[in-house]
C-alpha positions as CSV (number, residue, x, y, z in Angstrom):
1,X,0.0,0.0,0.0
2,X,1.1,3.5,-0.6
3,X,0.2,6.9,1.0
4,X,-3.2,7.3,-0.5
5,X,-4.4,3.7,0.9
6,X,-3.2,4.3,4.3
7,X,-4.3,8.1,5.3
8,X,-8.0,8.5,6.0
9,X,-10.6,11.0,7.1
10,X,-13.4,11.3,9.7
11,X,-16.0,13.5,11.0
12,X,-17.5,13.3,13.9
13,X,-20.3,15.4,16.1
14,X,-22.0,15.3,19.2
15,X,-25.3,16.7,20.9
16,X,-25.4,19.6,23.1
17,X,-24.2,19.2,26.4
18,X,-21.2,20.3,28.5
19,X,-18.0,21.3,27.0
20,X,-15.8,18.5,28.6
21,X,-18.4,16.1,28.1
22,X,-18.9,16.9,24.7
23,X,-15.1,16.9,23.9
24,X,-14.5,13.3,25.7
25,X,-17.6,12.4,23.2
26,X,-15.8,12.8,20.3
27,X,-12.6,11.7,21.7
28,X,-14.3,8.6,23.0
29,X,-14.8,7.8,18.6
30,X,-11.7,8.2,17.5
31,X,-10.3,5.5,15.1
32,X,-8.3,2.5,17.0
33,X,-6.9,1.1,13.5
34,X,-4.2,3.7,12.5
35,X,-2.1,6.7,13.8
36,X,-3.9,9.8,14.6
37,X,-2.1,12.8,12.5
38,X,-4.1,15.0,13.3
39,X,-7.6,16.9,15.3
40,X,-9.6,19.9,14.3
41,X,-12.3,21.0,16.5
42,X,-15.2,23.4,15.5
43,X,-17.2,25.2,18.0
44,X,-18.7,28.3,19.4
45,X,-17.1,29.8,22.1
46,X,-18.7,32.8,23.4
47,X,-15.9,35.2,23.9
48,X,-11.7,34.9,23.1
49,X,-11.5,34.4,27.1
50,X,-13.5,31.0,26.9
51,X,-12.1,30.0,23.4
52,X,-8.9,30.1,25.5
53,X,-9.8,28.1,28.1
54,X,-11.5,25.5,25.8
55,X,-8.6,25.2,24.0
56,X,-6.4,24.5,27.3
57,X,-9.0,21.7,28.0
58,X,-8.5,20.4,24.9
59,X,-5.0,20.4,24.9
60,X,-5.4,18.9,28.5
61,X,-7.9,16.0,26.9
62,X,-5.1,15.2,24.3
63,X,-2.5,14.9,26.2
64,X,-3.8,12.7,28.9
65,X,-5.4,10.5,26.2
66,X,-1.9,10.5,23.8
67,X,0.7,10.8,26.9
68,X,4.1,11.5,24.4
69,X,2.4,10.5,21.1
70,X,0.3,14.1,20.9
71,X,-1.4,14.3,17.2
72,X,-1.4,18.0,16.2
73,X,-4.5,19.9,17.4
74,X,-6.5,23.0,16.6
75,X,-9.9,24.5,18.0
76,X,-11.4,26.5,15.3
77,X,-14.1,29.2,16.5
78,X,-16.8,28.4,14.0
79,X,-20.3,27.0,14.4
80,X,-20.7,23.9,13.9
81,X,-24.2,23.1,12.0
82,X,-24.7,19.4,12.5
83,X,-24.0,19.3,16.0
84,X,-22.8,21.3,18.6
85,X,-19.2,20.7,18.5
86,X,-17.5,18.8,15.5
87,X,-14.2,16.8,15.0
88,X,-12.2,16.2,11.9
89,X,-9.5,13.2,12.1
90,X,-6.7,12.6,10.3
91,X,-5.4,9.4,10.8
92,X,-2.9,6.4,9.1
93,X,-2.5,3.2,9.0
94,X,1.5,2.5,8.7
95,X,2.8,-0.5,7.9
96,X,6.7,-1.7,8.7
97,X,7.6,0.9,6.3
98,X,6.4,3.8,7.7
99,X,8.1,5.4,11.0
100,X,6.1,7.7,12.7
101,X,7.5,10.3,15.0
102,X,5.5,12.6,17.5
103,X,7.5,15.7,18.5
104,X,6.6,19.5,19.6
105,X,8.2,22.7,19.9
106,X,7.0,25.5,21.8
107,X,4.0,23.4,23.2
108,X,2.7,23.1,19.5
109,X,2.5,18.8,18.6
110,X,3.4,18.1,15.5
111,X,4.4,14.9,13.1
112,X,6.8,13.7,11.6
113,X,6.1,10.7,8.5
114,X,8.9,9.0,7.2
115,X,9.0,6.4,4.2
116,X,10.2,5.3,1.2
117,X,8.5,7.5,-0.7
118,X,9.5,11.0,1.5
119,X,8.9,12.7,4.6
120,X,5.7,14.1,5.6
121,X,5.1,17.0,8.1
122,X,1.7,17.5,10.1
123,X,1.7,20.6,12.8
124,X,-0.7,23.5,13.5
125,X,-2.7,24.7,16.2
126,X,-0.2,27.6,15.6
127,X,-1.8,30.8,17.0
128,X,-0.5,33.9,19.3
129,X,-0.3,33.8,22.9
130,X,-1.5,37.7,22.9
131,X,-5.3,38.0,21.6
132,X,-5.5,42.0,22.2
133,X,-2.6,42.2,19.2
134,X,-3.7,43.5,15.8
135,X,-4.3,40.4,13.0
136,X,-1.1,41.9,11.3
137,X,0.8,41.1,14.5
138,X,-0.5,37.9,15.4
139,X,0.1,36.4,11.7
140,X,3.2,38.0,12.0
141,X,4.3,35.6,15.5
142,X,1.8,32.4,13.4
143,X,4.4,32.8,10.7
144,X,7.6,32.8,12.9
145,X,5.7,29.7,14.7
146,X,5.7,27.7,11.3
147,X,8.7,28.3,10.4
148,X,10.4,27.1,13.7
149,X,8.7,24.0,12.9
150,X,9.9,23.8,9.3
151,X,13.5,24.8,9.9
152,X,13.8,22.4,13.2
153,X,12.9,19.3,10.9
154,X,14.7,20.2,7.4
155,X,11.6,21.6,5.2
156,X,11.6,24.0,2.8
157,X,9.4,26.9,2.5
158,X,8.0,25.7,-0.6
159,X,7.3,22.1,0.7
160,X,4.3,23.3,2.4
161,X,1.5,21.4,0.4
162,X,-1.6,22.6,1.7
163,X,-2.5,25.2,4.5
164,X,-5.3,26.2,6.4
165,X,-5.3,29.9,7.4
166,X,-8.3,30.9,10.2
167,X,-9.0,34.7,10.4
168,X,-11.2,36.1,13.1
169,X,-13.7,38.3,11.9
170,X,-11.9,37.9,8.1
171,X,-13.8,40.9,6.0
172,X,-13.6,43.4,9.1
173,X,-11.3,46.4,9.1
174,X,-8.7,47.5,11.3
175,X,-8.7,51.3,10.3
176,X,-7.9,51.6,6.7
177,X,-6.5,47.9,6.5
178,X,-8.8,44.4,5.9
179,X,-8.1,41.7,7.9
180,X,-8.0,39.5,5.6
181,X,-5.6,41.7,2.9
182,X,-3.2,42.3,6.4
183,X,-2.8,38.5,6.6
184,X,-2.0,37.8,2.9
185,X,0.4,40.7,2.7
186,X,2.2,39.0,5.7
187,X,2.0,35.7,4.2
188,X,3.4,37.0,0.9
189,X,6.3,38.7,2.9
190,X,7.1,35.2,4.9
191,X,6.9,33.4,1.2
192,X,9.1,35.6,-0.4
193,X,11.6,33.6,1.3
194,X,11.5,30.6,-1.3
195,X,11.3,30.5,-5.1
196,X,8.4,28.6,-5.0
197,X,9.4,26.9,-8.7
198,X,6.5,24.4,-8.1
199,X,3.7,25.9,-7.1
200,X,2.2,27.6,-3.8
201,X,0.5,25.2,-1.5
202,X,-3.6,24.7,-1.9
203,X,-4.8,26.9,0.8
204,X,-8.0,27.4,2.7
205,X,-8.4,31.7,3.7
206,X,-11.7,31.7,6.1
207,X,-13.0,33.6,8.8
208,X,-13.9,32.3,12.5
209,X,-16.1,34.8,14.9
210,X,-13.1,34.5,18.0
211,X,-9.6,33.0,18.0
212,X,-7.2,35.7,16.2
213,X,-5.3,33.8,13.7
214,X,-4.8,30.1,13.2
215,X,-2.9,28.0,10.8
216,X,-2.0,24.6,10.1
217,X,0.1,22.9,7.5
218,X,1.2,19.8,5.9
219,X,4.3,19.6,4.1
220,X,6.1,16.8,2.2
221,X,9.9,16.1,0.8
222,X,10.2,13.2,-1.5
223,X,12.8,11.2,-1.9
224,X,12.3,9.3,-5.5
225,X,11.1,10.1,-8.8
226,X,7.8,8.3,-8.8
227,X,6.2,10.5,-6.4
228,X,6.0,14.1,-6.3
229,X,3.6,17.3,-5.8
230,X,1.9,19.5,-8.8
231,X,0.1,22.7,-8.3
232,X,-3.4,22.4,-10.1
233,X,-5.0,25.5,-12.0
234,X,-9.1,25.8,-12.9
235,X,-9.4,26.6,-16.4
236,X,-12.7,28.7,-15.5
237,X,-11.1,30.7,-12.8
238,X,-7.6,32.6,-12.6
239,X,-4.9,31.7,-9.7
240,X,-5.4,33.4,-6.7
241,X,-1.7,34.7,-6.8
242,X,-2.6,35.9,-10.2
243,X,-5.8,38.4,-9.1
244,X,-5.7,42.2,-10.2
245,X,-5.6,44.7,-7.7
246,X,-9.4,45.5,-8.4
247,X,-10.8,42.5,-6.7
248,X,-7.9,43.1,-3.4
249,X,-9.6,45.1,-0.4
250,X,-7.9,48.3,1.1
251,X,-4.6,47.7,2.9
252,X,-2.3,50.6,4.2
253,X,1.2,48.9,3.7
254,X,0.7,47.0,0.8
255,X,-2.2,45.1,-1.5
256,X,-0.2,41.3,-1.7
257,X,-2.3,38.6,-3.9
258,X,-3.8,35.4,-1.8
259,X,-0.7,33.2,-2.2
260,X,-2.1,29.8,-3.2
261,X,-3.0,27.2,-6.0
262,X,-6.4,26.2,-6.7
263,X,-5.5,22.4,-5.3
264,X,-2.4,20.4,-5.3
265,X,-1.7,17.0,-5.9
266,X,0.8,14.5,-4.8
267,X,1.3,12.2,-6.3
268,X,2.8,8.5,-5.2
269,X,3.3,6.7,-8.4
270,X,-0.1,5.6,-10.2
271,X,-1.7,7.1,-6.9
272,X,-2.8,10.7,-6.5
273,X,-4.1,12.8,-3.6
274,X,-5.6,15.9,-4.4
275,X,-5.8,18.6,-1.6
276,X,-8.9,21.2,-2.9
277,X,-8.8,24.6,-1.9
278,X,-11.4,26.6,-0.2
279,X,-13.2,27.3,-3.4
280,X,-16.4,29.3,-4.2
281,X,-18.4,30.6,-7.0
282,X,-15.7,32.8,-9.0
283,X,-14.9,32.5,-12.7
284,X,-12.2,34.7,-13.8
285,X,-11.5,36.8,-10.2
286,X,-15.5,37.6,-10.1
287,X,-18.0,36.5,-8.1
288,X,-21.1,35.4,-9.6
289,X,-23.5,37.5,-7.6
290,X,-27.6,37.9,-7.9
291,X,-27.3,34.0,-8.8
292,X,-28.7,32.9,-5.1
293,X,-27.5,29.9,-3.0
294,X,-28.4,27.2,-4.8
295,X,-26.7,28.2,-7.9
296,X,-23.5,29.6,-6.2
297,X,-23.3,26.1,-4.8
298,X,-23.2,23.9,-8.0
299,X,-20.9,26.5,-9.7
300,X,-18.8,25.8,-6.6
301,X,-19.0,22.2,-7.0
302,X,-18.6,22.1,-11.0
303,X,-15.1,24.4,-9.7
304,X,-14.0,21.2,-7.6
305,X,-15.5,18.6,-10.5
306,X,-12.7,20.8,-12.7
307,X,-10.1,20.4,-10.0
308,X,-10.1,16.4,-9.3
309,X,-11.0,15.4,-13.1
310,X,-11.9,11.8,-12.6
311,X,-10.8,11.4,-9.0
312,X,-12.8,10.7,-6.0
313,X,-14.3,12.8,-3.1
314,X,-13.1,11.8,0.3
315,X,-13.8,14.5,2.7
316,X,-15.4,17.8,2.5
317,X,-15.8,20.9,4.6
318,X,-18.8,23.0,4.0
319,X,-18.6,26.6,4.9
320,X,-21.6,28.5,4.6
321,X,-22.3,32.4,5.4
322,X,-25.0,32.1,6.9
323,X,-26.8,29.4,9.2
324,X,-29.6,29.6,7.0
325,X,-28.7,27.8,4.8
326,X,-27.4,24.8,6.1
327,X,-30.6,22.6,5.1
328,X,-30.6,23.8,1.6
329,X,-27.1,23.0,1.1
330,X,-27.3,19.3,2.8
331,X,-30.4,19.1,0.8
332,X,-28.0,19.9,-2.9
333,X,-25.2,18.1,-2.0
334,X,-27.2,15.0,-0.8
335,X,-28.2,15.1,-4.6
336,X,-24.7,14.2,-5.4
337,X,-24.5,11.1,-3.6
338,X,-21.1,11.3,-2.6
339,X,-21.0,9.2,0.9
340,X,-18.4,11.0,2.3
341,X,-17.9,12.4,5.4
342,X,-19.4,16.1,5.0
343,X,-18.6,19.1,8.2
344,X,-20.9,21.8,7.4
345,X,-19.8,25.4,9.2
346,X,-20.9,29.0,8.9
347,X,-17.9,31.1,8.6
348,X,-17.4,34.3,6.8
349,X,-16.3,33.6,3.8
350,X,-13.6,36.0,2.1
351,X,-15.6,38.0,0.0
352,X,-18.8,39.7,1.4
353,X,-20.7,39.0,-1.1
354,X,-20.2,34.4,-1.8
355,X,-22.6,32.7,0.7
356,X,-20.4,29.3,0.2
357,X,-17.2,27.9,0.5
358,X,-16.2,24.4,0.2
359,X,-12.9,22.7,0.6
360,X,-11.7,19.1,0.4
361,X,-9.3,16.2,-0.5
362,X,-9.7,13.7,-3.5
363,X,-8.1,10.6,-4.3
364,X,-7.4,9.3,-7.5
């Protein structure tokens, strides 16, 4: 077996009930036939002070439950729509090929993958200590976080293969400058330290109500020719990195393009996983606005269908504007029969005016 027959996905939710109850819930399913990689948990705090302490318990959960062997974890402020508090899992089922290493630095867990075929990072949760800092600042110390990480355990800059980026309150200003446009221009300044000859990573930019900034990454170095990662464009849309300074909001310092791919594969001989990134309903750079939800959602999903060409669907993550419309949009995408696991969140999404984002991985 190679990499895309031994990682897997899960969702999981629970009911409403107390926070540590509901957190030793989801725990209490985890899969008992792999390594876990890594834990994402979406919920709704009620102000950065609890989001804090929810993440300590969390952290506290983890590590009595993994002692040494910590996957990577990361509490997302978002709402969770089909149950109170949601849990994505990354897990893997090694065989005597395959040495896995849990390490951390700086009280952030993170993995270590090693094989015939490369070495594979997992870390995130990364976020800064000091909530009352502006998002500029606080992606400024996420950035110095990663690359810690990166630098400890020999990867490149430009080995980063997919990212998730968490913004709170993402379209809100902070005097003339956006949050969102503040955390791309100091993502583009931390990138401009690698040529990035291959690609940027596929990247998720979304918004969470509390928590600053959050990020997470995997990253992968391969070691022979049959495996390997390629960026992946849309024909209907143009790259991110590629936008015109019309569709950028207002920053003071500088107007830096979203620095990411619309996917990116690797790919481990005849086997390929495709990482899709949070896409909407844009062709060209523009929105398709005055279409309504349903339609903004299949031109969403005919975006992916472009993305994974014949490969299949293995996990999605649903993020939608407004709670609203979480039973429409279960409703369309049931119609797609996919039987995969599905996490459905209301976020802001990065332009005011898409009412759905959707992200995922593929395998082909």
């Amino acid at each position: 077996m190679n990499y895309c027959e031994k990682i897997h996905y899960a969702i999981y939710t629970t009911g409403v009930d107390s926070f540590e109850l509901m957190a030793d819930a989801l725990l209490a399913q985890l899969p008992q036939d792999g390594h876990i990689l890594r834990l994402v948990f979406f919920g709704t705090p009620v102000d950065n002070a609890q989001y804090v302490a929810r993440r300590a318990i969390l952290h506290d959960k983890v590590r009595e439950l993994f002692a040494d062997c910590r996957p990577v974890l990361s509490y997302v402020s978002q709402p969770a729509l089909d149950g109170k508090l949601t849990l994505e899992v990354h897990s893997y089922r090694a065989d005597d090929t395959d040495r896995i290493d849990y390490r951390m630095n700086n009280g952030f867990p993170y993995v270590v993958l090693e094989n015939p075929d490369g070495r594979f990072l997992f870390a995130g949760g990364f976020h800064c200590d000091i909530m009352t800092f502006s998002i500029q600042q606080q992606s400024v110390e996420v950035f110095r976080l990663v690359s810690e990480v990166l630098h400890r355990e020999g990867f490149p800059i430009e080995n980063i293969i997919r990212q998730w980026n968490y913004i709170e309150r993402i379209t809100e200003f902070e005097g003339f400058d956006q949050h969102y446009q503040m955390f791309n221009n100091v993502r583009s300044n931390f990138y401009k330290q690698a040529a990035w000859s291959n690609g940027y990573p596929a990247a998720t930019g979304i918004g969470t109500n509390l928590g600053g900034v959050l990020v997470d990454i995997d990253a992968a170095v391969f070691t022979r020719p049959g495996c390997f990662a390629t960026p992946i464009d849309n024909k209907l849309q143009i790259a991110a990195h590629a936008y015109s300074a019309e569709v950028l909001e207002a920053a003071h310092e500088q107007k830096a393009t979203p620095k990411f791919e619309r996917a990116k594969s690797m790919t481990f001989d005849g086997r390929k996983l495709i990482y899709i990134s949070g896409t909407a309903a844009i062709r060209g750079e523009e929105s398709l606005t005055d279409v309504g939800f349903e339609r903004q959602l299949h031109i969403t999903m005919e975006n992916i269908a472009q993305l994974i060409d014949r490969a299949q669907l293995k996990m999605l993550r649903v993020y939608l504007k407004e709670k609203k419309y979480y039973k429409e949009a279960r409703e369309l995408l049931n119609n797609y029969r996919l039987n995969i696991p599905i996490a459905y969140m209301c976020a802001d999404v990065c332009r005011n005016e898409l009412l759905i984002e959707i992200e995922g991985i593929a395998i082909g």
